[in-house]
C-alpha positions, 0 to 999 in steps of 0.5 A: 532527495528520494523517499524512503521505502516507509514513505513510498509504502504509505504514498502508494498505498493511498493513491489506489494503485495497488489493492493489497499489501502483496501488490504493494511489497511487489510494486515496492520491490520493482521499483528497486526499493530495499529491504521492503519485506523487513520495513513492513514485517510489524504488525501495525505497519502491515495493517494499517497499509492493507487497510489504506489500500483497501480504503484508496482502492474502493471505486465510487461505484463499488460504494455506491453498490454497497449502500 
């Protein structure tokens, strides 16, 4: 059974792979998913995805730099 274009947002966004919500829609739409752009259109949805790929997407050395 495949996931949902939901499911591979969320799944994506918090492995690292992609920093933002463009590169995520991007990465979504090559990987053949439908209607990426209407799915993540709210609001909170768009947020809370940009925010998880910021999280995921920070090395332990840009952290380390931060402190």
């Amino acid at each position: 059974m495949s996931r949902s274009t939901i499911e591979r947002a969320f799944e994506l966004a918090r492995s690292g792979e992609v920093q933002n919500l463009v590169a995520l829609k991007a990465r979504l739409k090559a990987e053949g998913c439908r209607a990426v752009d209407a799915l993540l259109a709210p609001r909170n949805i768009a947020s809370y995805l940009e925010a998880i790929c910021t999280a995921a997407c920070k090395t332990p050395q840009a952290m380390a730099a931060a402190d």
